[in-house]
PAGU-957727 format. One record per atom (N, C-alpha, C, O, CB): z negated, y, x negated; atom name; residue number from 1. Coordinates in steps of 0.02 Angstrom, whole numbers, plus 50000, padded with zeros to 5 digits. Glycine has a CB too. Layout:
// residues N
{site {Z Y X} CA NUM};
...
// end
This chain:
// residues 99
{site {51052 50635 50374} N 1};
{site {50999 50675 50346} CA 1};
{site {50971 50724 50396} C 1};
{site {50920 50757 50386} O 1};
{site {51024 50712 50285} CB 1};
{site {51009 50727 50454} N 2};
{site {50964 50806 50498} CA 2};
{site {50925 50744 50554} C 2};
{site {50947 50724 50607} O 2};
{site {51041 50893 50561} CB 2};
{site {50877 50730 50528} N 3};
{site {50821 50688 50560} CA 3};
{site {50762 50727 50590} C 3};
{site {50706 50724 50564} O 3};
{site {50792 50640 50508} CB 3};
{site {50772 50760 50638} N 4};
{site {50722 50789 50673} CA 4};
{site {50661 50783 50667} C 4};
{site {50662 50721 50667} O 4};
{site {50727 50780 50721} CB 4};
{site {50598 50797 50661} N 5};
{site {50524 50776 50682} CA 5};
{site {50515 50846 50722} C 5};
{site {50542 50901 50726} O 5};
{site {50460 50757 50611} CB 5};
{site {50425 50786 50765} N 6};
{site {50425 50851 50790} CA 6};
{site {50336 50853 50759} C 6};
{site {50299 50812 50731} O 6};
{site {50448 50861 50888} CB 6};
{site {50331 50921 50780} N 7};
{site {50274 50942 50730} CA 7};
{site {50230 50911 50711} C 7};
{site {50204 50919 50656} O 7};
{site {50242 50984 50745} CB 7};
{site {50209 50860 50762} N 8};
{site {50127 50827 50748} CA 8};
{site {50153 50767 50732} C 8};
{site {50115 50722 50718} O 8};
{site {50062 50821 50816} CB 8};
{site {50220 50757 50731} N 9};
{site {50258 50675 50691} CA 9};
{site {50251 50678 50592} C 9};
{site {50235 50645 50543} O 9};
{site {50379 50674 50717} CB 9};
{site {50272 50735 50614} N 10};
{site {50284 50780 50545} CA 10};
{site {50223 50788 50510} C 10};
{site {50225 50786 50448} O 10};
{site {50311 50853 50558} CB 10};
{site {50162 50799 50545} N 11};
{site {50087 50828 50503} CA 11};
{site {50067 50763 50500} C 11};
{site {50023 50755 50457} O 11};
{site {50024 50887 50545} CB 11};
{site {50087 50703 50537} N 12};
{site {50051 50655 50539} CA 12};
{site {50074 50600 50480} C 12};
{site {50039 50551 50467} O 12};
{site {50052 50634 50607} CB 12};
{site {50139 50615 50448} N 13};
{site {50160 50581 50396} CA 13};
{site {50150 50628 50343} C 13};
{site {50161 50599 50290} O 13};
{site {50226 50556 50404} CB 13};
{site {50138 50673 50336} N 14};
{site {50123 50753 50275} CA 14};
{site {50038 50726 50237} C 14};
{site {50017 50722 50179} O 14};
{site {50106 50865 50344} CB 14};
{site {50011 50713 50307} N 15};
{site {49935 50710 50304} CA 15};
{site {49920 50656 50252} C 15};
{site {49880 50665 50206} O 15};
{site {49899 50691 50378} CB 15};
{site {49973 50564 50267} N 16};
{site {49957 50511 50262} CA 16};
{site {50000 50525 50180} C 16};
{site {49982 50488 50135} O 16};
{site {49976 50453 50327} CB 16};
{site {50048 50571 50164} N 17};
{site {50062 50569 50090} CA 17};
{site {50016 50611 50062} C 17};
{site {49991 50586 50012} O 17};
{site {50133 50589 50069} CB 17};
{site {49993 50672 50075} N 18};
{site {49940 50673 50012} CA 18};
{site {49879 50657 50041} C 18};
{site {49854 50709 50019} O 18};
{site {49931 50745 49972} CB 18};
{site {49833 50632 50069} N 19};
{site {49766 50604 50086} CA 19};
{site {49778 50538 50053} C 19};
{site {49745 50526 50003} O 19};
{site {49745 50601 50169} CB 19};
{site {49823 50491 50076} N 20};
{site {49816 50422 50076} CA 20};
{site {49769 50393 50099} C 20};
{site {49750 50339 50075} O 20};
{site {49818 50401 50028} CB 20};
{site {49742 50418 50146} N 21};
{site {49701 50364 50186} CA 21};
{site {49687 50410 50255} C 21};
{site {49701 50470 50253} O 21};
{site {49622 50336 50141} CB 21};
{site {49657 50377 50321} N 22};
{site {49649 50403 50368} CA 22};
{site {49584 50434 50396} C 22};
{site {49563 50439 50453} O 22};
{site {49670 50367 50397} CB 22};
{site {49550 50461 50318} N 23};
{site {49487 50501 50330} CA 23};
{site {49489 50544 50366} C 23};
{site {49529 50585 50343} O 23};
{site {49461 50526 50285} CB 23};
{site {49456 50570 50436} N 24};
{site {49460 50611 50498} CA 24};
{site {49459 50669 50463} C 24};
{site {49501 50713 50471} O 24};
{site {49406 50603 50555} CB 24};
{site {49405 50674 50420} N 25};
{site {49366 50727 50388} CA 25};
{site {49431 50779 50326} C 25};
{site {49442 50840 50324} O 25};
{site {49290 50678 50340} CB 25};
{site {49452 50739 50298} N 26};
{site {49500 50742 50233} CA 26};
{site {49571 50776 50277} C 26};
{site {49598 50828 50258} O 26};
{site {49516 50646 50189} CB 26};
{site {49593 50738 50333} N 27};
{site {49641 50723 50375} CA 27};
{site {49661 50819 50405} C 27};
{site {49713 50851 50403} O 27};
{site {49605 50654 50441} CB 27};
{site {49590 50838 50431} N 28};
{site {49591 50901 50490} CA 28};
{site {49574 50950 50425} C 28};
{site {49579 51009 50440} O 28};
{site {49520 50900 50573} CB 28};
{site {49559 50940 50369} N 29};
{site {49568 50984 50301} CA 29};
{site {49626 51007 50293} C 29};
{site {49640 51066 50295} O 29};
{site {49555 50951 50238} CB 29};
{site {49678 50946 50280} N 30};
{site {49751 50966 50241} CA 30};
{site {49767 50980 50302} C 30};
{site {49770 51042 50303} O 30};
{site {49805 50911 50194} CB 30};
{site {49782 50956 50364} N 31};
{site {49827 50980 50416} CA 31};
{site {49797 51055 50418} C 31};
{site {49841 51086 50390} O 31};
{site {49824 50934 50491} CB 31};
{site {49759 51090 50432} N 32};
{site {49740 51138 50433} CA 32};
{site {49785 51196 50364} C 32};
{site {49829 51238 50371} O 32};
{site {49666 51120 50432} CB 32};
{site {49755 51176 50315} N 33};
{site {49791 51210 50232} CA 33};
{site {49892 51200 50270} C 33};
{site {49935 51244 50275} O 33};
{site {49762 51120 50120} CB 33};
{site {49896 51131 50288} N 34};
{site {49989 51130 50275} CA 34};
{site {49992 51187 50337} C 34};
{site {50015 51243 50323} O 34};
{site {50048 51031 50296} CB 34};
{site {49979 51180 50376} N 35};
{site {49994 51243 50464} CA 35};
{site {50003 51311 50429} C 35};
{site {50055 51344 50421} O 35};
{site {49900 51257 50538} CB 35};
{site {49933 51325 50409} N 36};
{site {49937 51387 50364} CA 36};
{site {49981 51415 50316} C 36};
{site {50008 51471 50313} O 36};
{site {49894 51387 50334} CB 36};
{site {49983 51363 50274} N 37};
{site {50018 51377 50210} CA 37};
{site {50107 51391 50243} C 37};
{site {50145 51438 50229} O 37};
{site {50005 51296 50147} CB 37};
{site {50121 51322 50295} N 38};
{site {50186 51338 50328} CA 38};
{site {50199 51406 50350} C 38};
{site {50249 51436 50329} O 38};
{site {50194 51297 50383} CB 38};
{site {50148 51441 50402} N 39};
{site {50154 51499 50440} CA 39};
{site {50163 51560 50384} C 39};
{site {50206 51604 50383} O 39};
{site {50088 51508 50490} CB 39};
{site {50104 51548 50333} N 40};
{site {50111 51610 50287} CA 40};
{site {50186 51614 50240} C 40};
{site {50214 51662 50216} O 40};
{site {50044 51608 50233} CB 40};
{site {50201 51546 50239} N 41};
{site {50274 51562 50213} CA 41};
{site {50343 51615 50268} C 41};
{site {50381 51662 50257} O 41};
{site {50305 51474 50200} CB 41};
{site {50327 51577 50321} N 42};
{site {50383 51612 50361} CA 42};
{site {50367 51656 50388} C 42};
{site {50409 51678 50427} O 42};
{site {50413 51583 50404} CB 42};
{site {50296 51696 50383} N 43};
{site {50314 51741 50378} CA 43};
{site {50305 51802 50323} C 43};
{site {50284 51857 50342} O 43};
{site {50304 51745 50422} CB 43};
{site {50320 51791 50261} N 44};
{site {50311 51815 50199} CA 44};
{site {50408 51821 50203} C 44};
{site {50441 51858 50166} O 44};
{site {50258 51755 50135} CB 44};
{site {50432 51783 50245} N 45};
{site {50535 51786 50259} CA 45};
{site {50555 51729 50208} C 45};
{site {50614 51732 50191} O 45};
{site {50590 51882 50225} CB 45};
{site {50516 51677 50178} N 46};
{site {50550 51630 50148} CA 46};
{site {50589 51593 50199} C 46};
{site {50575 51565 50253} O 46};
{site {50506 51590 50111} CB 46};
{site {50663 51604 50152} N 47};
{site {50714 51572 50243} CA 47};
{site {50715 51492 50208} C 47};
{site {50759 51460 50235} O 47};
{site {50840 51620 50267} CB 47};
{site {50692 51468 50176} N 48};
{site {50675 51391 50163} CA 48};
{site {50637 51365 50106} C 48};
{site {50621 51402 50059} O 48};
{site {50732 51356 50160} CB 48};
{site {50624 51310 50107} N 49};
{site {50585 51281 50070} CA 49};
{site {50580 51207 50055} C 49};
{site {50598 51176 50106} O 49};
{site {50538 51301 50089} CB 49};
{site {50563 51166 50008} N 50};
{site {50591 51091 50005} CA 50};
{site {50520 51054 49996} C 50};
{site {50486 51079 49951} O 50};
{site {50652 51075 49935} CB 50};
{site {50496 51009 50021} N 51};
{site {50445 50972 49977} CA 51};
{site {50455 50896 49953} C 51};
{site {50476 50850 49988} O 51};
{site {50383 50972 50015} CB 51};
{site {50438 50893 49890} N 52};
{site {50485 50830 49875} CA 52};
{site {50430 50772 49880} C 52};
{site {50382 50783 49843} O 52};
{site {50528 50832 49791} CB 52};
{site {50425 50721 49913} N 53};
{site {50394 50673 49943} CA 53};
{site {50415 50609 49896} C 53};
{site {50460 50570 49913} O 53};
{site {50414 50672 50019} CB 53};
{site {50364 50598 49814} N 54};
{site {50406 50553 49776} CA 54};
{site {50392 50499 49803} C 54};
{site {50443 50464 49805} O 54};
{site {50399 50548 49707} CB 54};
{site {50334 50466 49834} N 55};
{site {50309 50400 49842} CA 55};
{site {50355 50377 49872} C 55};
{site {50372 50319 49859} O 55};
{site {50249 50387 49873} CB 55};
{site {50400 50428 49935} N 56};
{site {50455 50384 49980} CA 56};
{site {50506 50394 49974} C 56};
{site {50551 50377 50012} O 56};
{site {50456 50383 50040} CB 56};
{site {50510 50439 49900} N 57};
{site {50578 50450 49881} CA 57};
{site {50617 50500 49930} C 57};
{site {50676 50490 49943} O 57};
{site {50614 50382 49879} CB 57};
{site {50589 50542 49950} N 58};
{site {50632 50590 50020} CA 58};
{site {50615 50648 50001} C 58};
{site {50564 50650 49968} O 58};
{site {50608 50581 50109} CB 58};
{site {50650 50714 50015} N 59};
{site {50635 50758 50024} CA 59};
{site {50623 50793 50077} C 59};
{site {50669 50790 50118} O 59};
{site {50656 50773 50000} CB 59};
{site {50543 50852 50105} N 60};
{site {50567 50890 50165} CA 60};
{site {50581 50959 50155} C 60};
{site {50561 51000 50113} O 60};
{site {50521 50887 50218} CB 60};
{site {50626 50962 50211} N 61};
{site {50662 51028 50224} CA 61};
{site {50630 51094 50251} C 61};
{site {50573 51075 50266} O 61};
{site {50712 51013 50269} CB 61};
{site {50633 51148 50264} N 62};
{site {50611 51169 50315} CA 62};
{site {50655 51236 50329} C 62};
{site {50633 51276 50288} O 62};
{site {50539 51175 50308} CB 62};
{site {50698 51264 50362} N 63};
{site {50730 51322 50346} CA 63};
{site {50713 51352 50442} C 63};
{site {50701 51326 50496} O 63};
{site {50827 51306 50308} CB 63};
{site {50725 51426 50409} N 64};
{site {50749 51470 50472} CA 64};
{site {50695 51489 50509} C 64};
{site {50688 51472 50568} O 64};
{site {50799 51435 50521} CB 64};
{site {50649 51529 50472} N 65};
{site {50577 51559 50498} CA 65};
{site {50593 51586 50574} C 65};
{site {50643 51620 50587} O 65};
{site {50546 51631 50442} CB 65};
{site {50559 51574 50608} N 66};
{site {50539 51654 50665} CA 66};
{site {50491 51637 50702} C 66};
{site {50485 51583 50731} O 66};
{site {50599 51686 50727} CB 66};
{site {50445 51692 50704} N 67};
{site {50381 51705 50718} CA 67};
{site {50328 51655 50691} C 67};
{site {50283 51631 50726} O 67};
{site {50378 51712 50785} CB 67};
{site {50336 51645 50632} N 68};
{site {50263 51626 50593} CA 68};
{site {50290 51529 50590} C 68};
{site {50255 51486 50563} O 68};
{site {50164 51652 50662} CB 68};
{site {50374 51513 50631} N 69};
{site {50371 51459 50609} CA 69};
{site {50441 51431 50598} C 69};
{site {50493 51454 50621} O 69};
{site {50332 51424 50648} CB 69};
{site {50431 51379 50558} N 70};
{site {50516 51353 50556} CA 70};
{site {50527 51311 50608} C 70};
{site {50489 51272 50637} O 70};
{site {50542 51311 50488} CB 70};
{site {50611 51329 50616} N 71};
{site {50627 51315 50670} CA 71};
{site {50692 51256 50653} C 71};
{site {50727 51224 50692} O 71};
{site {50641 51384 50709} CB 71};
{site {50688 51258 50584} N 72};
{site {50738 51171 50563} CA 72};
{site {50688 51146 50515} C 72};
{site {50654 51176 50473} O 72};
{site {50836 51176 50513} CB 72};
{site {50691 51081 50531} N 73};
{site {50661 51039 50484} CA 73};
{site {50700 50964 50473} C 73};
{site {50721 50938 50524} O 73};
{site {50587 51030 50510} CB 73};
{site {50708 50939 50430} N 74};
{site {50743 50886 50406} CA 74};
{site {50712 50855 50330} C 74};
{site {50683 50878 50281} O 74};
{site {50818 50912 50401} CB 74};
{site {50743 50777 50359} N 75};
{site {50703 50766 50290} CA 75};
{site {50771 50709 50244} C 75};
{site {50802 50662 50268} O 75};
{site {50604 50714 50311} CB 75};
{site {50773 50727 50199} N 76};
{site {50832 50695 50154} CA 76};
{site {50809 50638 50120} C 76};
{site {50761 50640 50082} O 76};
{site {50862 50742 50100} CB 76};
{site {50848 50576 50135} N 77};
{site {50844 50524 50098} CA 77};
{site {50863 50530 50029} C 77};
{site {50878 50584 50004} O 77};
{site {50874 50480 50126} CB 77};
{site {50864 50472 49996} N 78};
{site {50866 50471 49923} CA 78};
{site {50942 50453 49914} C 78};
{site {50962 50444 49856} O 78};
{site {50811 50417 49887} CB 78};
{site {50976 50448 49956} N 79};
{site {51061 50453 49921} CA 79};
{site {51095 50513 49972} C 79};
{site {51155 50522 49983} O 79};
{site {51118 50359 49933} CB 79};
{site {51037 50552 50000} N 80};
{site {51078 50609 50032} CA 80};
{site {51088 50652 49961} C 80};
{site {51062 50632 49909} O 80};
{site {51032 50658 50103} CB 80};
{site {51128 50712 49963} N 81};
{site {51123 50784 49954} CA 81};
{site {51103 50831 50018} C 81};
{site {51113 50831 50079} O 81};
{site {51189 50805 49929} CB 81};
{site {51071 50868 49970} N 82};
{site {51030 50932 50013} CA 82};
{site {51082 50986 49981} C 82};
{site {51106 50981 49924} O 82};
{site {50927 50949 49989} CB 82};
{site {51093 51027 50016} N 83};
{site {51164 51090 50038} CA 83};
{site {51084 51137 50026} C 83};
{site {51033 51115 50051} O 83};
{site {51226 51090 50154} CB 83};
{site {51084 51191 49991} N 84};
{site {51015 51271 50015} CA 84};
{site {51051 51312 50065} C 84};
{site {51108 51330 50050} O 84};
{site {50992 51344 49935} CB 84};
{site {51041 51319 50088} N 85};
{site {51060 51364 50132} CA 85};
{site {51063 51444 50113} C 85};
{site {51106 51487 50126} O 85};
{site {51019 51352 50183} CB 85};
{site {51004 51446 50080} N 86};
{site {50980 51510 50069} CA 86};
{site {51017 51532 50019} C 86};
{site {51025 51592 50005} O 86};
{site {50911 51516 50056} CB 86};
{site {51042 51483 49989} N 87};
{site {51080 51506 49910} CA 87};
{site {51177 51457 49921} C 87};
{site {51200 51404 49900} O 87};
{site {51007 51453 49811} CB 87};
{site {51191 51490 49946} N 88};
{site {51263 51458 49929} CA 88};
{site {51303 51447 49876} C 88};
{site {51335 51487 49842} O 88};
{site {51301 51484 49954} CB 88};
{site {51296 51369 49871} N 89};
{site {51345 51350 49813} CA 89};
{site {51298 51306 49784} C 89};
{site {51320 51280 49733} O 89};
{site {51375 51412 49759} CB 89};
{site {51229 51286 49804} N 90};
{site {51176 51265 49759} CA 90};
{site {51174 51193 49820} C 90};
{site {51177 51187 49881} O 90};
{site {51095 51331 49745} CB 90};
{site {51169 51152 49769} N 91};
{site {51182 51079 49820} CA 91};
{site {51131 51044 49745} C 91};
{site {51134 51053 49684} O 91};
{site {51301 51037 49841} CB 91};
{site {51087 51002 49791} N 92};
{site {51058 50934 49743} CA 92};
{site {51057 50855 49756} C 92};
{site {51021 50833 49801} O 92};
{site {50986 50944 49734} CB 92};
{site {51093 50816 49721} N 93};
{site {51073 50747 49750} CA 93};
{site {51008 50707 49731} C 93};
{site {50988 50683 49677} O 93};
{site {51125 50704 49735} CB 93};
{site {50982 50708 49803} N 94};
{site {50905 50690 49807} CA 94};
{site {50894 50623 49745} C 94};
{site {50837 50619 49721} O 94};
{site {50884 50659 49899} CB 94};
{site {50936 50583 49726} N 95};
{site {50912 50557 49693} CA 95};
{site {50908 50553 49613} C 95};
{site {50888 50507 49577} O 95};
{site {50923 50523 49717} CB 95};
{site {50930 50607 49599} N 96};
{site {50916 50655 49531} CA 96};
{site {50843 50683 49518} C 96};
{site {50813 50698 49466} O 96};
{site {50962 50723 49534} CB 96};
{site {50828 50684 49580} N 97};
{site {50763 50704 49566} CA 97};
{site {50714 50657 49560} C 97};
{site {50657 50676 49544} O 97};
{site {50744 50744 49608} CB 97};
{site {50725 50605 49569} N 98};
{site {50682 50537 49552} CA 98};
{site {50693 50489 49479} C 98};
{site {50657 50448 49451} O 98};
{site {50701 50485 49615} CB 98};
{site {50764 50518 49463} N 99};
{site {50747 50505 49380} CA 99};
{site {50803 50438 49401} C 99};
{site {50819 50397 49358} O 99};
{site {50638 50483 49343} CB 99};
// end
């Protein structure tokens, strides 16, 4: 489950789940909103955050703000468990959340 991306691997599969298609126009919209929306979280001190990705059944990770960005990111398959970090003792298996 600690599957690295690196940023523009990461925006470039973010983009293709909610756009669904490779409109240039649609494309430099959401990447723009996700950058933002990422930065304003870390630095608002959210020390993580999850986004649950149903189409591929995965969840992403993102923990451990500094300076406007996270600095872990991982993305959990559907027979991982995800551990919070932020909250000890709080564990989910990703595929509970798919029903």
């Amino acid at each position: 489950m600690s599957y690295q991306r690196s940023d523009s691997e990461f925006r470039r599969c973010q983009l293709r789940n909610i756009t669904g298609s490779g409109n240039a126009t649609s494309t430099a919209s959401v990447q723009s909103s996700f950058v933002a929306l990422s930065s304003r979280k870390s630095e608002a001190g959210v020390k993580e955050y999850w986004i649950v990705l149903g189409h591929e059944r995965q969840v992403e990770v993102y923990r451990c703000p500094v300076n406007g960005r996270y600095q872990e990111t991982c993305v959990a398959a559907v027979n991982d468990t995800l551990e919070c970090c932020s909250v000890p003792g709080v564990s989910v298996q990703v595929a509970e959340l798919f029903g």
